[in-house]
Structures are given as structure tokens and as C-alpha cells.
C-alpha positions as a printed NumPy array, in Angstrom:
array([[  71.005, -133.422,  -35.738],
       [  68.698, -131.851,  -32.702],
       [  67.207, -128.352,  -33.608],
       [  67.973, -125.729,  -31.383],
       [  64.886, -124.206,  -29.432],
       [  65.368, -120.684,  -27.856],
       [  63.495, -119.747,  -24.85 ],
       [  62.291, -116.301,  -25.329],
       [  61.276, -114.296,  -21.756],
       [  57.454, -113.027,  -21.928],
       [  57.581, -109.58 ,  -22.604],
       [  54.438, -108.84 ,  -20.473],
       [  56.334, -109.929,  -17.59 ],
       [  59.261, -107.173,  -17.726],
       [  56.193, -104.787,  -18.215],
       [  55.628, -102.328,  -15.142],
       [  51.479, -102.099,  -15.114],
       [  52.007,  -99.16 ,  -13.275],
       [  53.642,  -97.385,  -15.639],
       [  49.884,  -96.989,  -17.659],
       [  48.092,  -95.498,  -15.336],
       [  48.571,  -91.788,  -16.892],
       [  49.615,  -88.627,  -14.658],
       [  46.631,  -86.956,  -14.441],
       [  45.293,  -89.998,  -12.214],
       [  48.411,  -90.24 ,  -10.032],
       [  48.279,  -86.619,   -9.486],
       [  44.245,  -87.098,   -8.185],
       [  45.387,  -90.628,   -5.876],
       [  48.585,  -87.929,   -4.382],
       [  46.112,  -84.948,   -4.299],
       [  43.98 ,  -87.206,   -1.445],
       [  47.172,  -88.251,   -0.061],
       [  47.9  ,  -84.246,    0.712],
       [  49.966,  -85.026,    3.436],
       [  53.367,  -83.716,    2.671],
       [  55.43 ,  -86.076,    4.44 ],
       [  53.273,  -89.144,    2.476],
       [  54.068,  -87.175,   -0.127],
       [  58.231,  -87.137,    0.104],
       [  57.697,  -90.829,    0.951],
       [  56.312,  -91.111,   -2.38 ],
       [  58.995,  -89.17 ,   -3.899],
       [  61.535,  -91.523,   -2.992],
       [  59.901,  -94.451,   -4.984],
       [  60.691,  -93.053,   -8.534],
       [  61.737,  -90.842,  -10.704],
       [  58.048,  -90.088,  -12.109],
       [  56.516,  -89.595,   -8.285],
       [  59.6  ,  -87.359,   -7.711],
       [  59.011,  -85.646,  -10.726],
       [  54.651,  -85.593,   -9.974],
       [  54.861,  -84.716,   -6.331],
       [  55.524,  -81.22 ,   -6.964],
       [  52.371,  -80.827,   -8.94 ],
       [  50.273,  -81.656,   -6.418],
       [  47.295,  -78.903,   -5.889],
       [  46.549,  -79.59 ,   -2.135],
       [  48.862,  -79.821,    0.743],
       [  48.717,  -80.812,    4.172],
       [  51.4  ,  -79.904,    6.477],
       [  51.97 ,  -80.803,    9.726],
       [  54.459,  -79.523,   12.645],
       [  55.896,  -81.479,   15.115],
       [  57.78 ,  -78.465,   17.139],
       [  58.668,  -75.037,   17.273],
       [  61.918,  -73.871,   17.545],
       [  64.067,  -70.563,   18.356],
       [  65.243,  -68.604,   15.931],
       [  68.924,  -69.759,   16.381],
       [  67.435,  -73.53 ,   16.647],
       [  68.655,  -74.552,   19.544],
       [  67.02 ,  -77.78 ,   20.426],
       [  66.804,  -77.169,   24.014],
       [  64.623,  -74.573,   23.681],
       [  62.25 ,  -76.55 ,   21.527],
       [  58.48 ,  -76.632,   22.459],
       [  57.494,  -80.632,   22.232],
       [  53.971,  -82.026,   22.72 ],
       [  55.97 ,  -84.311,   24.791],
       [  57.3  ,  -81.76 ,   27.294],
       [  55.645,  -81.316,   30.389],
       [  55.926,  -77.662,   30.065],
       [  52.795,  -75.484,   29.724],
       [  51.601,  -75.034,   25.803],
       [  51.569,  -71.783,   26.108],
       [  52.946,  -70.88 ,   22.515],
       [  51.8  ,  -67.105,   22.429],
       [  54.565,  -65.704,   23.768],
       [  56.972,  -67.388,   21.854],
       [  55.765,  -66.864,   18.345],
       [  56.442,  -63.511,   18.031],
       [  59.95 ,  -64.572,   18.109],
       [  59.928,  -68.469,   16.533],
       [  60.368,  -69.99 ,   13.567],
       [  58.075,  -73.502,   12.927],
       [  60.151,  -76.507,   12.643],
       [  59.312,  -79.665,   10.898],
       [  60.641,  -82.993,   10.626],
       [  60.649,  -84.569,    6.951],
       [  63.246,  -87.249,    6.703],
       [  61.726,  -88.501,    3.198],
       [  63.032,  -85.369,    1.507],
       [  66.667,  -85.361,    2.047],
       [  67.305,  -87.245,   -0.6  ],
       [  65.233,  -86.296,   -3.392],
       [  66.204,  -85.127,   -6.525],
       [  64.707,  -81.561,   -8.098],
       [  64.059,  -82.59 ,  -11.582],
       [  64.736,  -78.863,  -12.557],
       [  67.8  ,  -78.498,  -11.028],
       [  70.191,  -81.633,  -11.52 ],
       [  71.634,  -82.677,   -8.669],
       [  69.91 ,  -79.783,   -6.119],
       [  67.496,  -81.553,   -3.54 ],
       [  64.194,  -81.405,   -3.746],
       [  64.545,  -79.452,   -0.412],
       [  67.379,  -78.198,    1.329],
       [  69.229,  -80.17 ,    3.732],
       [  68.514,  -79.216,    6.489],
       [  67.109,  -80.863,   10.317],
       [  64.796,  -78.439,   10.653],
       [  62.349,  -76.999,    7.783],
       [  60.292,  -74.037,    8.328],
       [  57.016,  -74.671,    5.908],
       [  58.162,  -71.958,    3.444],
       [  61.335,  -74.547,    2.999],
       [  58.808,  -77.542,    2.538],
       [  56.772,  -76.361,    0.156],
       [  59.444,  -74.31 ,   -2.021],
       [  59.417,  -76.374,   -4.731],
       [  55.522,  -77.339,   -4.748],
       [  54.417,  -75.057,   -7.805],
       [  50.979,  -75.622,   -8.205],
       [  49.587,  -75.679,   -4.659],
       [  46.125,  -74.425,   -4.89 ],
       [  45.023,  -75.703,   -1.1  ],
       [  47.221,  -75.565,    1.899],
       [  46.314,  -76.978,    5.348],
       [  48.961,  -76.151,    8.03 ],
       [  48.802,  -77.518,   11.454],
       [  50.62 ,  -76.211,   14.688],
       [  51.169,  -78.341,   17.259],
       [  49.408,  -76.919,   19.893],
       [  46.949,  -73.803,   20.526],
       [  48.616,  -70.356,   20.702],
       [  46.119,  -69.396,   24.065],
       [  47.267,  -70.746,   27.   ],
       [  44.017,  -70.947,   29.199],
       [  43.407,  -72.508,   33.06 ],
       [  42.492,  -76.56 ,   33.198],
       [  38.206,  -76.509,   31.893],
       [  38.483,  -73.259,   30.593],
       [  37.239,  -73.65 ,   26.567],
       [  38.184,  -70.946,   23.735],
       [  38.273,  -70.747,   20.261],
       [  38.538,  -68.728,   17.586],
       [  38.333,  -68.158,   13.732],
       [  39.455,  -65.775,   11.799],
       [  39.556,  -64.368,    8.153],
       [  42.312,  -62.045,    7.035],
       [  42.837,  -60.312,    3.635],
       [  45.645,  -58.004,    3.965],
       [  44.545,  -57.28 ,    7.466],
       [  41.991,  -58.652,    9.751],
       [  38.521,  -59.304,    8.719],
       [  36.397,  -61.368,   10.709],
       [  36.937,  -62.542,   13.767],
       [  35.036,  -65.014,   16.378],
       [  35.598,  -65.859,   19.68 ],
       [  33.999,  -68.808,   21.702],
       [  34.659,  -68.961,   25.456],
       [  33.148,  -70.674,   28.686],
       [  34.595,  -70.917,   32.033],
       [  33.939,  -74.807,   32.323],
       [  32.245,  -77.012,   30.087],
       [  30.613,  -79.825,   31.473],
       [  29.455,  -83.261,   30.529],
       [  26.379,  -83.652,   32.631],
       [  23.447,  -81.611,   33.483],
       [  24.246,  -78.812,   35.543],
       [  24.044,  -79.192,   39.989],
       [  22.739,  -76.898,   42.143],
       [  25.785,  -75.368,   42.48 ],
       [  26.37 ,  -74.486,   38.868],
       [  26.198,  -70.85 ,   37.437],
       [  23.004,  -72.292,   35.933],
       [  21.31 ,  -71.44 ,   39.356],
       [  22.337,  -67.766,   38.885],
       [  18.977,  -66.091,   37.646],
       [  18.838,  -65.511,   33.544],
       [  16.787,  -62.834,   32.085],
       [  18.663,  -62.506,   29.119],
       [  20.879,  -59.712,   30.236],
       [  24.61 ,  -60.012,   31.644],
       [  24.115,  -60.063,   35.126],
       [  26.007,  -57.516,   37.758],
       [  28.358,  -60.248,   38.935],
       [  30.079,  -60.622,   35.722],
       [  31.528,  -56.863,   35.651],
       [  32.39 ,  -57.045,   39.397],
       [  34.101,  -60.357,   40.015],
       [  36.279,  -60.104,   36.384],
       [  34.427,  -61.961,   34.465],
       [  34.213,  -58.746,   32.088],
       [  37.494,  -58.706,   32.418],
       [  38.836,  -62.191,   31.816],
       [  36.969,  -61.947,   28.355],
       [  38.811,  -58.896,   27.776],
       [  41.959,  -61.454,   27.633],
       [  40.369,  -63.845,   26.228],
       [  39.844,  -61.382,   23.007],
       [  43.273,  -60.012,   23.04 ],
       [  45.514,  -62.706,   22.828],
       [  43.306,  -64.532,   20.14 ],
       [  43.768,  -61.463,   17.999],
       [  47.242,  -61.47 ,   19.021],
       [  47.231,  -65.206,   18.086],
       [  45.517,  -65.192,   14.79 ],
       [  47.513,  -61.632,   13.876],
       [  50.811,  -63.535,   14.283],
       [  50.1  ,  -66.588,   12.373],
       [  49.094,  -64.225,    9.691],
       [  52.11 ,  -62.41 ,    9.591],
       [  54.32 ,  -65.698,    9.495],
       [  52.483,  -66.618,    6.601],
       [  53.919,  -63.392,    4.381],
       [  56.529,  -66.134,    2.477],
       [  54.051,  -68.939,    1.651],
       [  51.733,  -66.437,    0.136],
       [  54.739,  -64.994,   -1.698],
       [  56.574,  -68.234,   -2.89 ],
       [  52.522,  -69.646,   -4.641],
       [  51.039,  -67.503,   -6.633],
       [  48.433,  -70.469,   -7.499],
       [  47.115,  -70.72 ,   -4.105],
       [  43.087,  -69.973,   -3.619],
       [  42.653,  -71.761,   -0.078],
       [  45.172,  -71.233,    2.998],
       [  43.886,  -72.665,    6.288],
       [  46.497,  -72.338,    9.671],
       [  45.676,  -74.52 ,   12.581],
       [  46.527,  -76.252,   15.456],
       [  46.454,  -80.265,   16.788],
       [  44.464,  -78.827,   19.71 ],
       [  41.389,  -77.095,   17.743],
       [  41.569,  -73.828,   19.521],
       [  41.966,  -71.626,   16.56 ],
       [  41.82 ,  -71.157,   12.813],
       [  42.952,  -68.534,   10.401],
       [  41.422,  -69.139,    6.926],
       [  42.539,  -67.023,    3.603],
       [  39.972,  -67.805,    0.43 ],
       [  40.903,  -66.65 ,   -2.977],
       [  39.483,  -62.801,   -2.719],
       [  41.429,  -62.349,    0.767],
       [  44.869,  -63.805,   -1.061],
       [  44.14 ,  -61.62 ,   -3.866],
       [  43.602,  -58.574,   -1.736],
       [  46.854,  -59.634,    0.574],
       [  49.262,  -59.771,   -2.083],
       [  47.744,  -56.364,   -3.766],
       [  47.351,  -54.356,   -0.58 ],
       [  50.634,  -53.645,    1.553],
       [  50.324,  -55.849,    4.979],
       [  50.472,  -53.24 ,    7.939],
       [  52.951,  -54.627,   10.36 ],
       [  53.054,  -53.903,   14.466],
       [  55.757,  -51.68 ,   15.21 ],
       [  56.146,  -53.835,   18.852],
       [  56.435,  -57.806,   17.391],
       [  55.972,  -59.608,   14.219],
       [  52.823,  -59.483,   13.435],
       [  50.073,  -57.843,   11.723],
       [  48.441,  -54.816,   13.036],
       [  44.846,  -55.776,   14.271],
       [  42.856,  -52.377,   13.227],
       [  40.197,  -50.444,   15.563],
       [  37.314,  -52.775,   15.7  ],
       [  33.715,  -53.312,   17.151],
       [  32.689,  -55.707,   18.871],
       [  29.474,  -57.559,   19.565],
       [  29.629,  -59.473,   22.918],
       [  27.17 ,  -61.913,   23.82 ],
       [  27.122,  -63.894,   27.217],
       [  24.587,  -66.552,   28.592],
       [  25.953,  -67.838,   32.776],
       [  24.551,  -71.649,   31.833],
       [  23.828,  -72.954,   28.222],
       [  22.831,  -76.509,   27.231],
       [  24.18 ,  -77.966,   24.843],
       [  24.037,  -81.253,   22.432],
       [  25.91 ,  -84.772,   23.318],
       [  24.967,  -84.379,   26.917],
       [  27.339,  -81.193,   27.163],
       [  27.065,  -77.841,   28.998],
       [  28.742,  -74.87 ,   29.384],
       [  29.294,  -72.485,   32.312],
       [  30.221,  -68.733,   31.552],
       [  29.618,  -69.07 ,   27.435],
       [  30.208,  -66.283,   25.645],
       [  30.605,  -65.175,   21.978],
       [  32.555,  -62.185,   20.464],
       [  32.177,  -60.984,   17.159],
       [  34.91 ,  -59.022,   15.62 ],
       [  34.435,  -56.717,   12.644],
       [  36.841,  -54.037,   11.636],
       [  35.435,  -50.544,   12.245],
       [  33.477,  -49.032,    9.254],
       [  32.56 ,  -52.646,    7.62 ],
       [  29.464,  -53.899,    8.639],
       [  27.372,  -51.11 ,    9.347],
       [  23.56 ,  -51.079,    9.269],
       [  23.822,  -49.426,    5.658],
       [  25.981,  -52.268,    4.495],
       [  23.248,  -55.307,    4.738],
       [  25.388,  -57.325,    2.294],
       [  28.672,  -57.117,    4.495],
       [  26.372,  -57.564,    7.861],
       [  24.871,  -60.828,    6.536],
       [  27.742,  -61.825,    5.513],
       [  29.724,  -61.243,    8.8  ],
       [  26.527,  -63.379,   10.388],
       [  26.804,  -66.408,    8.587],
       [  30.64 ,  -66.457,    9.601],
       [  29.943,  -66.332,   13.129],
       [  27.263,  -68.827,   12.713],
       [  29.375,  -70.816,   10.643],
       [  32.765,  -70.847,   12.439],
       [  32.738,  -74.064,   14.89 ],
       [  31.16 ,  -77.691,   14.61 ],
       [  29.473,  -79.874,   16.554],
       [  28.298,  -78.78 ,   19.773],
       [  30.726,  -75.858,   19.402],
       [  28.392,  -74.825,   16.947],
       [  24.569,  -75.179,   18.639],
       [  26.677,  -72.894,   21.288],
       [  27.667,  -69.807,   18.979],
       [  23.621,  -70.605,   17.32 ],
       [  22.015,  -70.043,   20.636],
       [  24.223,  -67.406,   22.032],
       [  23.957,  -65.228,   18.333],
       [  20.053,  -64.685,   19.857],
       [  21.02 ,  -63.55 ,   22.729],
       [  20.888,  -59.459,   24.04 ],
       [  23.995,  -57.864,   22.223],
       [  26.567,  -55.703,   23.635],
       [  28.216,  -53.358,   21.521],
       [  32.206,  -52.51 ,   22.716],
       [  34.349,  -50.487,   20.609],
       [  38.355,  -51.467,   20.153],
       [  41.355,  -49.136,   19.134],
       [  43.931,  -50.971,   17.009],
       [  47.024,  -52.237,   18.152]])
């Protein structure tokens, strides 16, 4: 009589590997991920990354569009469009929209059945990141700059809010160039260090004047939008608001957070935003300044924003510290520009709030 033999399946085979690798080392591999639509991707593979994802301490989020209020698709603004990117105007009255097909199926582990997030076309970020509770770093990028500005014209701006505005920097220049400077070039215009007569008489004075305005506009309404994020994370010590083009950023660390969810936020009676308070300002200006990677620029100037009353001479803390922001605000050659305009002759301009 033959014995019987039974073929028993290696165990080690039916084993998932993955499955060892503990938490706290998925959570580090999906906080360098950050990117939140990676990050419903992930979701979707099981039901530990669906129930890790929302652990995750930084965030990236990026938005495709913007959108009316009533969402009507028409009226979206698209990188695509040939329109002008001129979003100023309509973010007092938009909402952001994002795209994030990964999520519509997920699964909150807290909540049975109930999505991850809700099911909806269009997500505004405080919809995204709802159920993220343990964001400590948020990066949020617009799709385009808020300014709109002529073809060559370069601006940027940073700024830091608490509750209200802090600090703010401006970088402008009529033209930038990427050769050294013809004849023709406002580099032939005499420099002795002071801002010649032209500029007040053919508006140059007064196209920097703009300039300043609707940055502070721009950076007061992206702070105002960001009342429900700040609201919905209570663990969040970095909030950075951006945009694909790199004309401005609006940074929160953990004091300014602190301060905006302990101090009531002034809103503008006129639009939805936050009130920009009376401020000086320090405005430097230079006709031609040369700058690194074979760059120039034509018309640079720098403004430095400071609420009135902070800063003052008797304050050398708050002065020096308002210094290394402006120094510190842009890279690259963006940078060498705000260094060599800071040691320039300073003009002091006064600002009501508005």
C-alpha cells in the first residue's frame, strides 16, 4: 500500500513583507510624499494606507482652477485659457477648486461607510484636508499669481501675517533683462544714489504705488480665505500659500497661528479679506541693477512694509528682525537684488489702512 504524501503551501509565501515595515516608517516614506493627491492614490491601495494617510504631518496641496462661487464651469480660470491671469479681482469673490479623483472612494475609518472626503467635483482645500488630523506643515499652491502685471514687468512679494499683517516685501522692476544693459537702457540715466526727478514725473512713483496695493490686497485675501484651514487643525505650526507662477507668498509660523486663532481677525468692510492696518513704508529704488546669472534689471525697486508702531528705532529687536525678512524673502538672483537695493538711500512713506 503507497503512503500518502501531502503537499503543504510555504507559509512564507502567503506572507505580505510589507505588512512589517511598522507605521511609524510608512508615516515618514508618506510624510516626503506630502503631495495630497499621491497621498489619496495611496489611500486607495489598503485599508492600513487609508487608515495612515490621515496622519500625515505635512501636506502639499495643489490647485488646478478657481471657480465661482456657484461653480459654474464656464466661468472657471484654467492655466489653459488664453485669458489674462489676472486672479485679483476675482478672489474676493471665489472659492479654490481642486481636482482629486483618488478620494472619491475612500473609506473614513472613523465613520463607517462616510468617504474619506465628500463627493464632490470640486473641493475647496478646507474639504481636502478635513479629515487630515495631524497636519503640522501645509504648502498650498494657486495656480497662478494674484497681480496681473504688463509682459517684462517682474513683482513679488512675501508676506507674514499673525492675526493681521506683519511683514511685508515687495520686489519690482520694469524689465528684467538677460544681457548687459545697451545704450539705451535706464542704466544710461545718471545714478547718484538718489531717485531721480523722472521717476515722480513720468509715473514711475506712481506705478509702484499699484504695485504695493494690490500685493497687499493679494496677500490680505489669501489670508482671509485661509480662516477655515486654521480653524479645522489645531496641530498646524507651518502654513505657506503660493502660487505656480512665484509671484507671491504668504507664510504663517507657529507664533503668528497662535496669535491668529487668539486675536479676533479684523475683516474689510468692502470684500473678503483682511484689513491691511496703517503702515510705513521704506521704499528703495536703483534705475539699472546688475545682477547674478547674466541678469539685469531696469526700474528695481524694494518696499518694505511694517505695520505702524512696530519697528521703531526704540524697538532694535523688532527692526532687526523686520531686516533679515526683507533680506531673506526671495532666492536666487531675486535675492542679490533685494541685498543690493536694502543699501540703497531710503525713503520713508506713510500708509493709512484699508
Amino acid at each position: 500500500m503507497q503512503s500518502k504524501t501531502r503537499i503543504h503551501a510555504d507559509p512564507s509565501l502567503n506572507e505580505d513583507h510589507f505588512d512589517r515595515i511598522p507605521d511609524s516608517l510608512v508615516l515618514l516614506i508618506f510624510n516626503k510624499l506630502a503631495d495630497v493627491r499621491s497621498l489619496g492614490r495611496c489611500s486607495a491601495v489598503s485599508k492600513r494606507f487609508n487608515s495612515l494617510v490621515p496622519l500625515v504631518h505635512d501636506v502639499y496641496v495643489k490647485i488646478d482652477r478657481v471657480v465661482t462661487v456657484d461653480g459654474d464651469p464656464d466661468e472657471a480660470l484654467n492655466l489653459c485659457s488664453p485669458k489674462p491671469r489676472n486672479l485679483l479681482s476675482h478672489l474676493l469673490k471665489l472659492m479654490f477648486l481642486t481636482v482629486l479623483k483618488p478620494f472619491h472612494h475612500l473609506q473614513n475609518t472613523n465613520g463607517g461607510n462616510k468617504p474619506l472626503l465628500p463627493q464632490l467635483s470640486h473641493h475647496s482645500p478646507a474639504q481636502v484636508l478635513k479629515n487630515f488630523t495631524h497636519i503640522r506643515s501645509l504648502r498650498i499652491e494657486l495656480p497662478a499669481g494674484d497681480v496681473g502685471t504688463e509682459d517684462g514687468v517682474l513683482l513679488k512679494w512675501r508676506a507674514e501675517f499673525g492675526s493681521t499683517l506683519q511683514n511685508c516685501v515687495i520686489l519690482g522692476g520694469t524689465r528684467m533683462d538677460r544681457k548687459p544693459a545697451s545704450s539705451n537702457q535706464e542704466q544710461s540715466v545718471e545714478d547718484n544714489g538718489s531717485i531721480p526727478e523722472s521717476f515722480y514725473t513720468n509715473g514711475g512713483l506712481k506705478l509702484r504705488v499699484v504695485w504695493t496695493i494690490s500685493s497687499l490686497i493679494a496677500a490680505s485675501t489669501r489670508h482671509y480665505l485661509l480662516r477655515q484651514i486654521i480653524k479645522d487643525h489645531p496641530t498646524l505650526r507651518s502654513l505657506v500659500l503660493t502660487d505656480a507662477d512665484g509671484q507671491g507668498t504668504l507664510s504663517m509660523g507657529i507664533e503668528q497661528l497662535k496669535e491668529f486663532r487668539e486675536k479676533p481677525l479684523a475683516a474689510s468692510a468692502s470684500s473678503c479679506r483682511t484689513q491691511v492696518p496703517a503702515s510705513n513704508m521704506k521704499l528703495r529704488y536703483a534705475p539699472y541693477l546688475e545682477l547674478p546669472e547674466g541678469m539685469g534689471m531696469q526700474g528695481a525697486t524694494l518696499v518694505a512694509i511694517k505695520p505702524a508702531g512696530e519697528g521703531s528705532s526704540c524697538n532694535t529687536s523688532s527692526r532687526k528682525e523686520a531686516e533679515a525678512f526683507v533680506s531673506g524673502a526671495f532666492d536666487g538672483p531675486f535675492k542679490a537684488a533685494a541685498k543690493a537695493l536694502v543699501k540703497r538711500r531710503t525713503y520713508l512713506l506713510e500708509m493709512n489702512g484699508f
